[in-house]
C-alpha positions as CSV (number, residue, x, y, z in Angstrom):
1,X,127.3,0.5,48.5
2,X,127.8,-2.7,50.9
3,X,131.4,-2.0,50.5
4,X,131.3,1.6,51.0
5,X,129.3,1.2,54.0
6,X,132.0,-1.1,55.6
7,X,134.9,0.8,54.9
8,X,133.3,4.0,56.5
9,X,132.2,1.3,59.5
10,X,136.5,0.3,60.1
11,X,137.5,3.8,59.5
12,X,135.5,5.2,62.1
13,X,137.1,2.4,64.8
14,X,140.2,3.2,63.7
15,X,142.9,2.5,61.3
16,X,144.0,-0.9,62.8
17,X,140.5,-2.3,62.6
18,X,140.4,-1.2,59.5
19,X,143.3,-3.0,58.4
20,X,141.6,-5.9,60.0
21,X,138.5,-5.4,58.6
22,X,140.1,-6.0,55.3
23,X,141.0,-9.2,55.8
24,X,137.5,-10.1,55.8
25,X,136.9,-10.6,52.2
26,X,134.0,-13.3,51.5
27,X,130.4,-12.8,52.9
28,X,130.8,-16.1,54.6
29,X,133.1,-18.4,55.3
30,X,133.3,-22.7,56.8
31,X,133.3,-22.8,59.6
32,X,137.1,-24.1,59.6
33,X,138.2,-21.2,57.5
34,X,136.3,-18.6,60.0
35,X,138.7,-20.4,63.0
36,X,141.7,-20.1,60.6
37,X,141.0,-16.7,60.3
38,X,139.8,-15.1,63.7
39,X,143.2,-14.8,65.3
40,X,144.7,-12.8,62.4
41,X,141.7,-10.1,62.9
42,X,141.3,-10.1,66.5
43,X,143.0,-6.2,67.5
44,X,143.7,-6.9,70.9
45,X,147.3,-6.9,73.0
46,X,146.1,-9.4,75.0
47,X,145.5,-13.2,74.6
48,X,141.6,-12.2,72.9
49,X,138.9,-14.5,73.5
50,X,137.0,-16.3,70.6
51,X,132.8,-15.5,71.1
52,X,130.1,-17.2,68.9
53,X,126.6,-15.3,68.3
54,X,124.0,-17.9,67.0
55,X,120.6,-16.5,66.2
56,X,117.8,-19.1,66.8
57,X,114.2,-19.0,64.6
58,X,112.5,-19.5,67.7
59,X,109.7,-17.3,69.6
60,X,111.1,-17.1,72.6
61,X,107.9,-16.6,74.4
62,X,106.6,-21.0,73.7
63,X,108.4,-22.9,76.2
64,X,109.1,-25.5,73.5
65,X,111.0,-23.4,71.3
66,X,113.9,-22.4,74.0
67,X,117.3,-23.6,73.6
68,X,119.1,-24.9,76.7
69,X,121.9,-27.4,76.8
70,X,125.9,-27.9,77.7
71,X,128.5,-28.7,75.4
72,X,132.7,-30.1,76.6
73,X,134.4,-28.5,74.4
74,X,137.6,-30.5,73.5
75,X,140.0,-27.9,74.8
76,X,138.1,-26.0,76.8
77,X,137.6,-22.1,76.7
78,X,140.9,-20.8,77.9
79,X,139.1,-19.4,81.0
80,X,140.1,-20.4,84.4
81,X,136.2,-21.6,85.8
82,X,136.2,-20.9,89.8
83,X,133.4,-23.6,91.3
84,X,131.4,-23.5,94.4
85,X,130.1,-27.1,95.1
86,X,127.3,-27.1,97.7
87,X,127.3,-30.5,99.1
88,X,126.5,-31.9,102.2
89,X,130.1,-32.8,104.7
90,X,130.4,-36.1,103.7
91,X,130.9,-34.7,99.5
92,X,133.7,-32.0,100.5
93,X,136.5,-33.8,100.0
94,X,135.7,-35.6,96.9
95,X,134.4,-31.6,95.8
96,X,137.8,-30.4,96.7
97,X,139.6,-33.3,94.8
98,X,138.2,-32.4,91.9
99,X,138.9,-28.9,91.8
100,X,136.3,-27.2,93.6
101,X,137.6,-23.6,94.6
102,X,135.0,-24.0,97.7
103,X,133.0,-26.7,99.1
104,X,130.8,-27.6,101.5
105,X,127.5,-25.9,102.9
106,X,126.2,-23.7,105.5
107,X,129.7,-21.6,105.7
108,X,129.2,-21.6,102.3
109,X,125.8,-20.3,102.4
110,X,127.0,-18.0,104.7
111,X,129.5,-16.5,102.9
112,X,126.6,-15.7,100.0
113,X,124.7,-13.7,102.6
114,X,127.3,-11.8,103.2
115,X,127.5,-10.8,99.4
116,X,130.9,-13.0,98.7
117,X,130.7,-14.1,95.2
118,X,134.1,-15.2,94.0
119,X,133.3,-18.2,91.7
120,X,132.2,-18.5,88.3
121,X,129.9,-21.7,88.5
122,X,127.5,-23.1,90.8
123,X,127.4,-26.9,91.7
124,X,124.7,-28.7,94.5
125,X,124.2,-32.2,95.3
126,X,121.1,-32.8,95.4
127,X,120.3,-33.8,98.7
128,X,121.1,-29.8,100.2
129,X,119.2,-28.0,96.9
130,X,116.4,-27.3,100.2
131,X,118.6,-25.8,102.0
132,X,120.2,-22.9,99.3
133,X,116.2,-21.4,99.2
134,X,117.6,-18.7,101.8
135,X,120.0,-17.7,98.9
136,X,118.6,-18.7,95.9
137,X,117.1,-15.4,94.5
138,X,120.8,-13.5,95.3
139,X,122.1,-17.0,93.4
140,X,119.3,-15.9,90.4
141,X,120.3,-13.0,90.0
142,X,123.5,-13.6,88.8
143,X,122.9,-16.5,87.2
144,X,124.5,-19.1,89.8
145,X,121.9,-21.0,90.8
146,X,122.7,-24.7,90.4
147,X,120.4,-26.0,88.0
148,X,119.5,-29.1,86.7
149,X,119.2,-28.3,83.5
150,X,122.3,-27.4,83.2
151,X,123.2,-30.1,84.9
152,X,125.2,-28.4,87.8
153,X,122.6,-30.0,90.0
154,X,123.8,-33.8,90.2
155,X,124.7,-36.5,92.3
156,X,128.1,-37.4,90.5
157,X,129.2,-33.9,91.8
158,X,133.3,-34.9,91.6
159,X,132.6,-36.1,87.7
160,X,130.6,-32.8,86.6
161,X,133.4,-30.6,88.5
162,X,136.3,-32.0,86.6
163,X,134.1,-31.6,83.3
164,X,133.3,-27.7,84.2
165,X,137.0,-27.4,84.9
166,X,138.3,-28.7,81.7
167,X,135.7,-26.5,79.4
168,X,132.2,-28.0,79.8
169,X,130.2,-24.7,79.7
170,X,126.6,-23.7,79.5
171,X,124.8,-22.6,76.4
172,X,121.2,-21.2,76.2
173,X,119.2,-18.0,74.1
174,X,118.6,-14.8,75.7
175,X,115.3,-13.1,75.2
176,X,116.1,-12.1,71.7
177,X,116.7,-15.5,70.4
178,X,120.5,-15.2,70.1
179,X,122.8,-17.5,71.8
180,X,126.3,-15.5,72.9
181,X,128.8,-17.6,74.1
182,X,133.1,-18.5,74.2
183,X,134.8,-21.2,72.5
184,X,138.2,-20.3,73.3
185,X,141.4,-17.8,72.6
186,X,143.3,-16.2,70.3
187,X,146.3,-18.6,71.1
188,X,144.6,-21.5,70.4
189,X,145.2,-21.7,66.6
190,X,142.8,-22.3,63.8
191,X,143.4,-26.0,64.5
192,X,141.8,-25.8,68.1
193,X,139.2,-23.0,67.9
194,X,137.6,-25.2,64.5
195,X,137.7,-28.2,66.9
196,X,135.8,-26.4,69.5
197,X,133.3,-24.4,67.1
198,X,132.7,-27.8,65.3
199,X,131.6,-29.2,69.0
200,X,129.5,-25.9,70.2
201,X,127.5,-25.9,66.8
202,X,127.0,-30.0,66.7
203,X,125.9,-29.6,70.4
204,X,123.5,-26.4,69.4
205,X,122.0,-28.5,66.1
206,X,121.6,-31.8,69.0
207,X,119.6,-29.6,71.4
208,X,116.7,-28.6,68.4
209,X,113.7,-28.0,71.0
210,X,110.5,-30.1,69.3
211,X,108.5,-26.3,69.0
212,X,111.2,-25.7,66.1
213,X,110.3,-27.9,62.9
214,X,112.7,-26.1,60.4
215,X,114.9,-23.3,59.4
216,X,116.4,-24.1,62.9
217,X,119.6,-21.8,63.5
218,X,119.1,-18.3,61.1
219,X,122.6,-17.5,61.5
220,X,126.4,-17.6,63.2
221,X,128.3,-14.6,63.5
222,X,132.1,-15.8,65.0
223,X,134.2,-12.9,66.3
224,X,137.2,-11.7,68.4
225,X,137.0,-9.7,71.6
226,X,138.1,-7.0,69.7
227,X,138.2,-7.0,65.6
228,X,135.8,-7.4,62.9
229,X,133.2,-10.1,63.0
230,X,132.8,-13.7,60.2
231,X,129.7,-14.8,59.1
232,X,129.6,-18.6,59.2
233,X,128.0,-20.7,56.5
234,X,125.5,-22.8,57.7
């Protein structure tokens, strides 16, 4: 019936994710042999991205059993990351250096109010974090405000900028418990995408909040942008 269900599942998407679809043939696979495989299912024309889905056992509502940490992964995600360094005048240059796509503060700020949003990351020193309140709720809601959780709010601001740029990246549960995130592309390779995973899931099992005392991560679903989706074993 499993089966049946499946094949109905692929041919409704089409005949080339069905073809996909079949190459999926174990109900779960390593974690290296899920890498291996994701590039020969992914459908896309373009240079696909790799995504990991990690359900958490965790009730989302107990402040101890929330799952926020960062993980560099050791050849990044394939994305180009544009960063926005607030830092105070004396910071800009070393901001820039490192491969800040802007730097600096109140024309920075400025260009916030006037809705200009054309970076991916967020980073403050912290000495200016009292000055970004006039922003911070438009920051919020898109989910740039420099943090120090997630360590974007830090004094060694040339150091974390160089780390974001080469494929340091944020990983934390939504409100269902899940945590969606990238750990590369298509053109990686098995090679480089098991590398990465490997680092993502260590990093996930490190960051075990003390509200969770076992049966920890329920699942991991790895998948292209486009093509059927692997179950990892845990």
């Amino acid at each position: 019936m499993a089966t049946s269900k499946a094949t109905s599942l692929a041919q409704r998407k089409g005949k080339k994710y069905a073809q996909k679809k079949a190459l999926v043939t174990k109900a779960a696979y390593s974690m290296s042999e899920a890498a291996e495989l994701l590039p020969s299912v992914s459908i896309s024309s373009f240079d696909g991205t790799a995504e990991a889905h990690i359900r958490i056992n965790a009730d989302t509502t107990q402040a101890d059993q929330l799952v926020r940490t960062t993980v560099s992964l050791p050849h990044g995600t394939g994305k180009t990351i544009r960063i926005a360094a607030f830092v105070a005048d004396d910071q800009i240059d070393e901001a820039k250096k490192a491969g800040a796509d802007y730097a600096g503060k109140e024309e920075l700020i400025k260009m916030i109010e006037e809705g200009k949003m054309d970076f991916d990351v967020a980073v403050a020193s912290p000495r200016v974090m009292k000055d970004l309140g006039k922003i911070a709720k438009t920051l919020g809601q898109k989910g740039l405000m420099p943090s120090p959780k997630a360590g974007t709010v830090t004094e060694k601001i040339g150091k974390t900028i160089e780390e974001l740029k080469k494929g340091r990246i944020e990983i934390r549960m939504d409100k269902q418990g899940i945590i969606h995130t990238i750990f590369g592309k298509m053109s990686f390779g098995g090679k480089k995408l098991t590398e990465n995973l490997e680092a993502l899931i260590h990093a996930v099992q490190e960051a075990q909040p003390s509200g969770i005392k076992s049966d920890y991560i329920a699942n991991i679903i790895v998948s292209p942008s486009q093509g059927p989706s692997l179950k990892v074993e845990l």
